[in-house]
C-alpha positions as a printed NumPy array, in Angstrom:
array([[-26.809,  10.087,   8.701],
       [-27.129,   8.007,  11.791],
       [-23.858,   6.677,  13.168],
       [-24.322,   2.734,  13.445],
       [-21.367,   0.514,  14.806],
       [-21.096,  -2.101,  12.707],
       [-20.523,  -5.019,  15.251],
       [-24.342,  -4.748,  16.   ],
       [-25.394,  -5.514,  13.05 ],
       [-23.706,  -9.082,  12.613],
       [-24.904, -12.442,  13.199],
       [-22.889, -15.608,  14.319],
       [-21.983, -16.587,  10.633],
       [-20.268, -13.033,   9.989],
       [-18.027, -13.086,  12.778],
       [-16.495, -16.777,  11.192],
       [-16.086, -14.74 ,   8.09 ],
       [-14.738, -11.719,  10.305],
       [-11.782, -14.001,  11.791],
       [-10.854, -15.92 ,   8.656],
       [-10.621, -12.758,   6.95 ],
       [ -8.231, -11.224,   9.448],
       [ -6.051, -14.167,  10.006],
       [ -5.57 , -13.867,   6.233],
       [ -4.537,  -9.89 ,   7.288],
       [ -2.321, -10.851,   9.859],
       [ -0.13 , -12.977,   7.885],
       [ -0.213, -10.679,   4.362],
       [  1.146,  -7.785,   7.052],
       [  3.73 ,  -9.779,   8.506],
       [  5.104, -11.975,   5.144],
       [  4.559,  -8.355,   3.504],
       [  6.635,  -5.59 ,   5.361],
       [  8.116,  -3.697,   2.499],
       [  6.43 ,  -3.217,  -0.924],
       [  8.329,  -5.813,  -2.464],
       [  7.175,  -8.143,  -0.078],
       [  3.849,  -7.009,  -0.341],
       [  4.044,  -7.377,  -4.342],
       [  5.535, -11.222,  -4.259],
       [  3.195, -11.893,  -1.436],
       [  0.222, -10.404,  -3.571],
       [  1.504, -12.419,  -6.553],
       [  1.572, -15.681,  -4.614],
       [ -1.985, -15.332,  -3.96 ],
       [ -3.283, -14.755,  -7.169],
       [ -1.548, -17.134,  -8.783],
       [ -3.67 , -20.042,  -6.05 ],
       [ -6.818, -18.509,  -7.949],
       [ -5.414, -18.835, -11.364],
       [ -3.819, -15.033, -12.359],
       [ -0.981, -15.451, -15.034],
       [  1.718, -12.944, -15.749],
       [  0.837, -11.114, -18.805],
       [  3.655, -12.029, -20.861],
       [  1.982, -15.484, -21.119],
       [ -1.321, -14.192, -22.823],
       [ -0.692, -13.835, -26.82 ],
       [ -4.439, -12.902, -26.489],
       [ -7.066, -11.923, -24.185],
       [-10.134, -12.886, -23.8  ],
       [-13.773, -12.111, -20.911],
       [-12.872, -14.198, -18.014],
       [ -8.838, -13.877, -18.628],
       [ -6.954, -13.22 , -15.212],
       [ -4.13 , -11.307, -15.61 ],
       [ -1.365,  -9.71 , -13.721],
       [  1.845,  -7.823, -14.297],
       [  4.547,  -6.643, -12.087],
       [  6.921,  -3.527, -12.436],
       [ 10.569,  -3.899, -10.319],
       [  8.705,  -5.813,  -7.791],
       [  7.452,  -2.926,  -5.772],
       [  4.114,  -2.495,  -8.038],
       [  1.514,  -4.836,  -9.298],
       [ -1.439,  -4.636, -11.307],
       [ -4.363,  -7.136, -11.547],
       [ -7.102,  -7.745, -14.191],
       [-10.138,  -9.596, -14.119],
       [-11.429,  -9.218, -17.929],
       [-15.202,  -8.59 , -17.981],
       [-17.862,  -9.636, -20.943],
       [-18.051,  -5.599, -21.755],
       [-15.722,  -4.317, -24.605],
       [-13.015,  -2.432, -22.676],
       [-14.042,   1.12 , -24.479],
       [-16.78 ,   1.098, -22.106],
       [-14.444,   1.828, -19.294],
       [-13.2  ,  -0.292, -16.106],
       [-13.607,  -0.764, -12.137],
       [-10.426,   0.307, -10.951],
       [ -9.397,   0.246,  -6.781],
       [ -6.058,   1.082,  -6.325],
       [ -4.115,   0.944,  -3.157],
       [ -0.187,   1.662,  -2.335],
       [  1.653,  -1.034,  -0.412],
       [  4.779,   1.067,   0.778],
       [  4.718,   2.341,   4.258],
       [  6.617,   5.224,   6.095],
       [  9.836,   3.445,   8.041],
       [ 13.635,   4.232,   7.867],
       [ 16.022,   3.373,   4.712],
       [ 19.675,   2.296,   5.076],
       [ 21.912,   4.963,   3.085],
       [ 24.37 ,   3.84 ,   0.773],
       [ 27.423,   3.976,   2.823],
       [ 25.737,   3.254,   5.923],
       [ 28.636,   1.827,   8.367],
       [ 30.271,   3.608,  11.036],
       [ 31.957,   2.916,  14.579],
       [ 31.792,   4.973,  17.202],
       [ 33.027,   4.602,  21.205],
       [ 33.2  ,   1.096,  20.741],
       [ 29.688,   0.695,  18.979],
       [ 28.901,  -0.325,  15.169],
       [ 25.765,   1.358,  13.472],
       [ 24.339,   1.699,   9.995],
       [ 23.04 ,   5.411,   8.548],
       [ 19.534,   5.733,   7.728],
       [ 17.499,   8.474,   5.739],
       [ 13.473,   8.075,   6.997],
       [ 11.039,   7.596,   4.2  ],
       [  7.547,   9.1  ,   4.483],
       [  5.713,  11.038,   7.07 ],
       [  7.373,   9.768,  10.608],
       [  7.665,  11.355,  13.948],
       [ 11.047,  10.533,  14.718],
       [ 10.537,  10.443,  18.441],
       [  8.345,   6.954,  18.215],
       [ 11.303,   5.233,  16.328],
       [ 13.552,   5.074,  19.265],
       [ 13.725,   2.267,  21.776],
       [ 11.918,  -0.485,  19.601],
       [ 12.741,  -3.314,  18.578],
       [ 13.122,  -3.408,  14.728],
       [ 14.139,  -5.453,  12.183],
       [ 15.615,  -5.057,   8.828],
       [ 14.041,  -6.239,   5.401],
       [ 15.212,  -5.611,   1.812],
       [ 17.541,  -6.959,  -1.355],
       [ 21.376,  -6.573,  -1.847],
       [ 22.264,  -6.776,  -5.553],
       [ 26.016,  -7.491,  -5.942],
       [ 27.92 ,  -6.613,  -9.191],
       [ 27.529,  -9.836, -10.376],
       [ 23.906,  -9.614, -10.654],
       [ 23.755, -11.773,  -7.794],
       [ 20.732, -10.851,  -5.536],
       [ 20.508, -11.384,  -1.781],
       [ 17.172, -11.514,   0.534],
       [ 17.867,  -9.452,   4.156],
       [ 15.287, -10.032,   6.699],
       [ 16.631, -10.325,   9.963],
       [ 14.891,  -9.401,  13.233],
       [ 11.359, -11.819,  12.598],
       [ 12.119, -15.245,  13.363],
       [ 12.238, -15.83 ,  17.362],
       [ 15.786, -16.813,  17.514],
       [ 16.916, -13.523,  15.145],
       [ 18.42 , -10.447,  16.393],
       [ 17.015,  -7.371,  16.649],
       [ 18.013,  -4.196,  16.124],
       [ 17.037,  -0.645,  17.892],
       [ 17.827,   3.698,  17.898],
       [ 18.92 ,   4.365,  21.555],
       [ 16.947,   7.183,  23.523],
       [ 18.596,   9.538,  26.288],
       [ 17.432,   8.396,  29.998],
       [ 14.987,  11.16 ,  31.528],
       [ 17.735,  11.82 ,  34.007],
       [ 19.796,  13.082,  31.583],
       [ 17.708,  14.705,  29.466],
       [ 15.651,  16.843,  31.094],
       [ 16.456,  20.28 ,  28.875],
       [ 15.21 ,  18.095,  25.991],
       [ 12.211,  17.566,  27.397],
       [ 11.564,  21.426,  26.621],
       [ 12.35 ,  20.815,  22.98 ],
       [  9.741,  21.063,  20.23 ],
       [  8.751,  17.103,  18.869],
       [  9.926,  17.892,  15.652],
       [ 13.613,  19.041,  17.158],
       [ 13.884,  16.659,  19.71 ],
       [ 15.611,  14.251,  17.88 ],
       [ 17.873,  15.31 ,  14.761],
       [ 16.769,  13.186,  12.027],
       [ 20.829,  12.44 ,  10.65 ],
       [ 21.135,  11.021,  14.882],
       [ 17.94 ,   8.332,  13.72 ],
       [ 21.466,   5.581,  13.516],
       [ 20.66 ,   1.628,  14.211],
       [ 22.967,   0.171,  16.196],
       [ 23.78 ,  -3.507,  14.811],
       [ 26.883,  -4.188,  17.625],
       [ 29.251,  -3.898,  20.34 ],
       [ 31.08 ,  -7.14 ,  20.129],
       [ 34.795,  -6.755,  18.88 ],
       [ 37.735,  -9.361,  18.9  ],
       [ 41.445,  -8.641,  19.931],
       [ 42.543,  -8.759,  15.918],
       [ 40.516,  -6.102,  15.18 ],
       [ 37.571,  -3.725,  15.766],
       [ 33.771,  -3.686,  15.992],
       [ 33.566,  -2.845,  13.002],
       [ 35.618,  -5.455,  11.179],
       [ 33.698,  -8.173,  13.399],
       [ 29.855,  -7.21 ,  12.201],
       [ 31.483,  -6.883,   8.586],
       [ 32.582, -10.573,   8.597],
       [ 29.637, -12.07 ,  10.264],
       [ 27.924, -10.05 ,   7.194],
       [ 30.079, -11.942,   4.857],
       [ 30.249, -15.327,   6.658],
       [ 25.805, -15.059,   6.928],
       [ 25.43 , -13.31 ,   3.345],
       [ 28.661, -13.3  ,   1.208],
       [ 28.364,  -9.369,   1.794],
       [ 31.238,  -6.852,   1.604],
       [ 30.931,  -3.154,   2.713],
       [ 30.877,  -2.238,  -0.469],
       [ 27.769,  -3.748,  -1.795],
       [ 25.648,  -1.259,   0.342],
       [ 25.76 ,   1.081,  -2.46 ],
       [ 23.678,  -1.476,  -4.731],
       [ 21.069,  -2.495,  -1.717],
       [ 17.585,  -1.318,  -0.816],
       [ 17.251,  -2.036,   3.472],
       [ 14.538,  -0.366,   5.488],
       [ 14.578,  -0.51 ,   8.742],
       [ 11.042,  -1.363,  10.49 ],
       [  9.435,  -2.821,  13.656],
       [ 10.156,  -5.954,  14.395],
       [  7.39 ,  -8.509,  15.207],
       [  4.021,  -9.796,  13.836],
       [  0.698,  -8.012,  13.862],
       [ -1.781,  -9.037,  17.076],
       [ -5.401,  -8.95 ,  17.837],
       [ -5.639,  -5.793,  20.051],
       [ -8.269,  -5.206,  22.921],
       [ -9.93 ,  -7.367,  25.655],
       [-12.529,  -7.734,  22.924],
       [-10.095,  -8.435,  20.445],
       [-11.976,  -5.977,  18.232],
       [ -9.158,  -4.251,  16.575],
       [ -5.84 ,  -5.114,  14.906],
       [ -2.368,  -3.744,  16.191],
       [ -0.074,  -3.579,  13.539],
       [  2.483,  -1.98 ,  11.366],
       [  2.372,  -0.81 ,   7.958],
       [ -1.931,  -0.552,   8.171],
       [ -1.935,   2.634,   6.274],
       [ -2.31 ,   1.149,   3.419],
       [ -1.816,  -2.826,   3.026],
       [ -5.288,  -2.68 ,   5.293],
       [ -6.916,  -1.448,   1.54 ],
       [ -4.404,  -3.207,  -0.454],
       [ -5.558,  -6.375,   1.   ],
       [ -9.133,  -5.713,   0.933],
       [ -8.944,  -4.96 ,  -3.035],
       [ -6.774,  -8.049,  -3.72 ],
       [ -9.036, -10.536,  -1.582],
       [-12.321,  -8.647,  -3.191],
       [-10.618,  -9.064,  -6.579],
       [ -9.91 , -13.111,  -5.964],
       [-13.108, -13.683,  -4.725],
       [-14.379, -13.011,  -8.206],
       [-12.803, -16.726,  -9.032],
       [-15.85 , -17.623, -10.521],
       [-17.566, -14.486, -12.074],
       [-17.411, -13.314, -15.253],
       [-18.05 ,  -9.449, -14.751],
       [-19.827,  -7.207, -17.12 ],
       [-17.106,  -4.552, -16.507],
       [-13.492,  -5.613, -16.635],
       [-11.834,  -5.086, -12.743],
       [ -8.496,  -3.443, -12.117],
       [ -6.622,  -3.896,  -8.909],
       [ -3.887,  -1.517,  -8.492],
       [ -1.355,  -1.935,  -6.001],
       [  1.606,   0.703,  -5.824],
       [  4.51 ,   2.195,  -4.636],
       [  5.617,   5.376,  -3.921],
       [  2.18 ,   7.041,  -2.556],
       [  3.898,   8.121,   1.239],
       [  6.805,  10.713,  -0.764],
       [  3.96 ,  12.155,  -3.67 ],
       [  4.051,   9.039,  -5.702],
       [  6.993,   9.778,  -7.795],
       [  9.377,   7.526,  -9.397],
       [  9.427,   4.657, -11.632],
       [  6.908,   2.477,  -9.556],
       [  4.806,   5.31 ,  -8.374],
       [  1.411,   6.383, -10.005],
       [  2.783,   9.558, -11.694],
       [  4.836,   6.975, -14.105],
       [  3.004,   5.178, -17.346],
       [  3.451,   1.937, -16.038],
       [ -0.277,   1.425, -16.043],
       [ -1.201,   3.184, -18.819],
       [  1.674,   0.647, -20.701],
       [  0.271,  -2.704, -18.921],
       [ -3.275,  -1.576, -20.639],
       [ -1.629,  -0.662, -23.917],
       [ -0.159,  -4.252, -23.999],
       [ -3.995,  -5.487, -22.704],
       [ -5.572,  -3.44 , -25.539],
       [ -3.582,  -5.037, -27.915],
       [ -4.209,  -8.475, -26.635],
       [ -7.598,  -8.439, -27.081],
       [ -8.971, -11.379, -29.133],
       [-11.622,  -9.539, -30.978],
       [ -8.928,  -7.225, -32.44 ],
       [ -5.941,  -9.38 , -32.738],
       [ -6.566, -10.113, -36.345],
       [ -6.996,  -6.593, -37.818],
       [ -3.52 ,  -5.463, -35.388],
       [ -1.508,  -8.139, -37.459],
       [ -3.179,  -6.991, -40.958],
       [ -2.305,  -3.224, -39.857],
       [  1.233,  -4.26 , -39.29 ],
       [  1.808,  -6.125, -42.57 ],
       [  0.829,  -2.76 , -44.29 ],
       [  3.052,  -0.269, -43.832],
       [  1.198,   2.488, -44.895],
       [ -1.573,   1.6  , -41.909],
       [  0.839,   1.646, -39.394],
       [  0.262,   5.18 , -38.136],
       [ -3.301,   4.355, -38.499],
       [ -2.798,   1.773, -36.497],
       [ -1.164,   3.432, -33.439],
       [ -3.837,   6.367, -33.557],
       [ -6.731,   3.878, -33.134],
       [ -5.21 ,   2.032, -30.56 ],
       [ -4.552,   5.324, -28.405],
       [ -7.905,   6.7  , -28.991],
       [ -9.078,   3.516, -27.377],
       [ -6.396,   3.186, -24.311],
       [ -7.706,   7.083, -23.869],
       [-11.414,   6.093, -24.102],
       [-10.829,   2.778, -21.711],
       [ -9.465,   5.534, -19.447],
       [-11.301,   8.565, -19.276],
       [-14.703,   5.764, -19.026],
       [-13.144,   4.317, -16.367],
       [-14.386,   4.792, -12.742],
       [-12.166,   3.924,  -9.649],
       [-11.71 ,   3.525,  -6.066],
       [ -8.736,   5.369,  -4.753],
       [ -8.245,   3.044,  -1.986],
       [ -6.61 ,   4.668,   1.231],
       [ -6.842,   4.914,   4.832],
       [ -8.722,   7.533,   6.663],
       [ -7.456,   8.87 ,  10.12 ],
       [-10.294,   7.165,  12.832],
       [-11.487,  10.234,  15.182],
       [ -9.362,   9.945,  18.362],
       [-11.35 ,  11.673,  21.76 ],
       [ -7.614,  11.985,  23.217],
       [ -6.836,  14.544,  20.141],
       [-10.631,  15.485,  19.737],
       [ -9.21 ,  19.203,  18.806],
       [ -7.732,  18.071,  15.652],
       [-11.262,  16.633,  14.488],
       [-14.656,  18.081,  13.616],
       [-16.755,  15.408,  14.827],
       [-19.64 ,  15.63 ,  11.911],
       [-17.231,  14.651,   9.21 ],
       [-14.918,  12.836,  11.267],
       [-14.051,   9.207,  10.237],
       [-15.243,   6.381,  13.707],
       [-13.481,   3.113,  14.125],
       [-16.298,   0.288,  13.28 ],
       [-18.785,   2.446,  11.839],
       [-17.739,   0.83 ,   8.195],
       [-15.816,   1.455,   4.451],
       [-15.107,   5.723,   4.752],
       [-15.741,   8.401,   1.407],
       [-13.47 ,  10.923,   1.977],
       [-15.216,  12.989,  -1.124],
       [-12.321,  15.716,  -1.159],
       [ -9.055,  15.342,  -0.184],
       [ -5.807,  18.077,  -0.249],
       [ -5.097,  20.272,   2.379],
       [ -6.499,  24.013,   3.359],
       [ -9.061,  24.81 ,   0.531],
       [ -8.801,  21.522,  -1.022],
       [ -5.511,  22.108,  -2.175],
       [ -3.572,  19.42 ,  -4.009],
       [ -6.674,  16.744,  -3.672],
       [ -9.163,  15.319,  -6.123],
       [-12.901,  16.154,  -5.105],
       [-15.617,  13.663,  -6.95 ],
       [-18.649,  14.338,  -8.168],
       [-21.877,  14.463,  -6.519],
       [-23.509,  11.915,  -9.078],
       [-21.143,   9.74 ,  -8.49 ],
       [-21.215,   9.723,  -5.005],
       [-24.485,   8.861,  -5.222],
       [-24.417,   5.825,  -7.567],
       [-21.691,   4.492,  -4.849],
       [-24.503,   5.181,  -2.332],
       [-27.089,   2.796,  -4.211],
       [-24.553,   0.704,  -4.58 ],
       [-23.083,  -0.092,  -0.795],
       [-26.716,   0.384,  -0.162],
       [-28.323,  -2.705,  -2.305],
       [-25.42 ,  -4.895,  -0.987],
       [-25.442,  -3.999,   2.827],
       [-22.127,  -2.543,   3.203],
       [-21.984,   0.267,   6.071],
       [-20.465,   3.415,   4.753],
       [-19.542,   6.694,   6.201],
       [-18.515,   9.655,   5.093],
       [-15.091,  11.863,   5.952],
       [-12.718,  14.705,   6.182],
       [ -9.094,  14.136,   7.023],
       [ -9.004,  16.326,  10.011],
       [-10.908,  19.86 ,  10.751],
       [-10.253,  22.595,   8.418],
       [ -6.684,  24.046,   8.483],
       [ -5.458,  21.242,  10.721],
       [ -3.991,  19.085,   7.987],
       [ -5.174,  16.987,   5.221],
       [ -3.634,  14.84 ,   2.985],
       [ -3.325,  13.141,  -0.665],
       [ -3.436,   9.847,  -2.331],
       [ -3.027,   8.66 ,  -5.372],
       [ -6.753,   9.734,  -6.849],
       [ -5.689,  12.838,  -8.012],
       [ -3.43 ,  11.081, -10.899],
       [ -5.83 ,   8.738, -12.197],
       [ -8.759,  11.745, -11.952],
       [ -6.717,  13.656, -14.622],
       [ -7.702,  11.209, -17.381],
       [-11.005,  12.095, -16.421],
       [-12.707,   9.217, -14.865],
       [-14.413,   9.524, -11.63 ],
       [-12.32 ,   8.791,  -8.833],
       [-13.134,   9.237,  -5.076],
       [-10.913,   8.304,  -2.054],
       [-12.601,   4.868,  -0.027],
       [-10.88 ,   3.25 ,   2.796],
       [-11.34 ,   2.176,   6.361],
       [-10.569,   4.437,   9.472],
       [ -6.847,   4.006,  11.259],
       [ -5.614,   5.14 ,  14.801],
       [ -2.1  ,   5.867,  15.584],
       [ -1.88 ,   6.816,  11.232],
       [  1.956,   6.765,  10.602],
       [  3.511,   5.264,  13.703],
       [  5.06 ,   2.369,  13.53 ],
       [  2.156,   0.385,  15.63 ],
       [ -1.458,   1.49 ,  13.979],
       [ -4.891,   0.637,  14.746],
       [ -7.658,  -0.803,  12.625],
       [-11.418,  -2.286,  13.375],
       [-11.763,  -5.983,  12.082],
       [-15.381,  -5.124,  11.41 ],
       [-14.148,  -1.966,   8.99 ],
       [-12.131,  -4.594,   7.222],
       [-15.02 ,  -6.877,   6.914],
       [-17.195,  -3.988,   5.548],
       [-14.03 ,  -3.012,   3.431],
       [-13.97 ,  -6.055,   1.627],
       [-17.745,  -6.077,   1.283],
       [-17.616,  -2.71 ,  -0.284],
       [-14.854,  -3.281,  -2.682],
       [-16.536,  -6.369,  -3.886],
       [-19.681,  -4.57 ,  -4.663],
       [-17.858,  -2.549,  -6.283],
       [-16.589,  -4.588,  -8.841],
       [-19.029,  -6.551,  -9.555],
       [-22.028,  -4.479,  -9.316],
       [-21.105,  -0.655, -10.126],
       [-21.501,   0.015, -13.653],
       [-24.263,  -0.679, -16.656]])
């Protein structure tokens, strides 16, 4: 396939739609630094275009907008389509957590004079690029009371920041000879929050009653908090050019976004399929947990959708009223949540790592993902032989083809690294194993992981393209 760059192929009016689209980006990636934030932000923006929590639908109807949310770390969106739902659903889902540091329950300590708080990294980091930033700290503090407390502290110009020390080079020259992965012991990754003490007491005693002067916070209501500790300051435009986007948390708001905005812009449409947007938590540690994709949170939003439905409302109640139905009942409405699912095709929407000629080793450059070159099908992913990944189908690869195709999206295809160099997983393996077709469709990402990444503005322009033709197009 020949490589194209995509920013050849626009006209004037595209790059207006390029830079409205990414100023929307900028600000979803800086309101939206941890998954909750991403979830309320999300939420805000769907509710502008009409979306209504579920629990306000007593039925549910083609053209219904609907979303529900699960702790406020994952979200799910649907746009209901004229089809009958047994004939299966577009589904893109995306995660919205990101790998950073998390503040452990009994966090404070003082040592030589200097306060810090205890953190346990989340996700795949390198340790190393943590130290010396600035960073800020974002989360919730539930007291005993119930009472809950926003912490975001390190964004506004006139906050504090917050930052791991490093060792000066003239010291540390014997680390220098130390393996990455050693050169910094993960239990030493410690934020230092201050130095100032008073002559009544110690550094320690100061921070805590600044805490509790700012926040009503006592030591003691770390146990019941969730903090995590990331960079501090806003996503920019990045090159002379101002191609590309510098930012944190890319991999994967950069899809999440996409899929929500793709979703929204479907205010009008009635679609012949109804379209899921998934966004999760939990993807960057295996997607475990209550709010990741192993748990039946989605399969229970549908359930509830299923028995919504306006068609069938009537015969649900009649079932109920007659005991003897009831188990009736319940097997019907499984067979269908099972049929819904297994006719179901999705998007697993993640990032792809862009191929980097400073690492070109770590790449084979056929399958290799290129910044600009467009929305990337990473057919297989897992590690080694495939290990751990989903690989999709070949015909459904190539309805996907006809599809970006028809509606001028520029796709390539990808592997996530040459063979035996790494891989990787996402969150298409768990919705593969109710057997709809599933295959892995994001846009390319330097710097994957660290806390600054590195996307093309004209791969989230295609991105958006893609997932929109997606929903409203794929299917018959």
């Amino acid at each position: 396939m020949d490589r194209k760059q995509a920013w050849t192929l626009y006209q004037e009016k595209d790059y207006a739609a390029i830079e409205e689209l990414c100023s929307g980006y900028r600000r979803f990636l800086n309101v939206g630094k941890t998954e909750r934030e991403c979830v309320e932000e999300a939420v805000r923006i769907a509710e502008q275009k009409g979306y209504r929590n579920l629990s306000e639908y007593q039925t549910v109807k083609p053209g219904d907008k609907i979303y529900e949310v699960h702790m406020n770390k994952t979200v799910i969106f649907f746009h209901i389509g004229e089809q009958s739902l047994e004939e299966g659903m577009n589904i893109i889902g995306a995660h919205v957590d990101s790998p950073r540091l998390d503040i452990k329950q009994v966090p404070f300590y003082e040592d030589s004079s200097q306060v810090y708080l205890d953190t346990h990294y989340y996700g795949g980091v390198k340790t190393y690029q943590w130290l010396s930033l600035p960073l800020s700290l974002h989360g919730v503090i539930v007291k005993k009371n119930g009472t809950k407390i926003t912490v975001r502290i390190g964004e506004a110009e006139e906050d504090p920041v917050f930052v791991i020390t490093d060792l000066l080079p003239h010291l540390g020259k014997e680390k220098l000879e130390e393996k990455v992965k050693e050169f910094i012991d993960a239990e030493k990754m410690d934020l230092l929050i201050g130095n100032r003490g008073e002559i009544t007491g110690t550094v320690k005693d100061y921070i805590l009653q600044i805490l509790y002067k700012r926040y009503q916070i006592r030591e003691e209501d770390f146990v019941s908090a969730e903090l995590e500790v990331v960079p501090a300051g806003k996503a920019r435009d990045c090159g002379l050019d101002s191609s590309m986007i510098l930012g944190y948390g890319q991999d994967d708001r950069s899809c999440a976004y996409t899929a929500l905005e793709a979703l929204l812009e479907m205010e009008d449409v009635t679609a012949l399929r109804t379209c899921c947007c998934i966004l999760a938590d939990k993807e960057e540690i295996g997607s475990r947990g209550a709010t990741g994709m192993t748990s039946r949170f989605f399969e229970n939003v549908l359930a509830e959708i299923v028995y919504r439905i306006e068609e069938k409302r009537e015969a649900c109640i009649e079932c109920l009223e007659k005991q003897s139905q009831n188990f009736s009942l319940y097997q019907k409405q499984d067979l269908m949540l099972r049929r819904i699912l297994q006719k179901s095709d999705m998007l697993s929407a993640d990032v792809s790592a862009a191929y980097d000629p400073l690492y070109e080793k770590y790449f084979e450059k056929k399958n290799a993902a290129y910044l600009s070159e467009g929305v990337v099908f990473c057919k297989y992913s897992g590690s080694g032989g495939k290990s751990g990944g989903n690989d999709a189908n070949a015909e459904y690869m190539a309805e996907l083809r006809r599809v970006m195709e028809e509606n001028h999206v520029l796709y390539q295809t990808a592997e996530l690294g040459a063979v035996d160099r790494g891989g990787g997983g996402t969150i298409a393996y768990i919705l593969a194993e109710y057997g709809m077709n599933v295959i892995d469709c994001g846009i390319a990402v330097l710097s994957m992981h660290a806390p600054w990444e590195v996307i093309s503005k004209a791969d989230l322009y295609e991105m958006k393209k893609g997932y929109r033709a997606f929903y409203q197009k794929y299917g018959k």
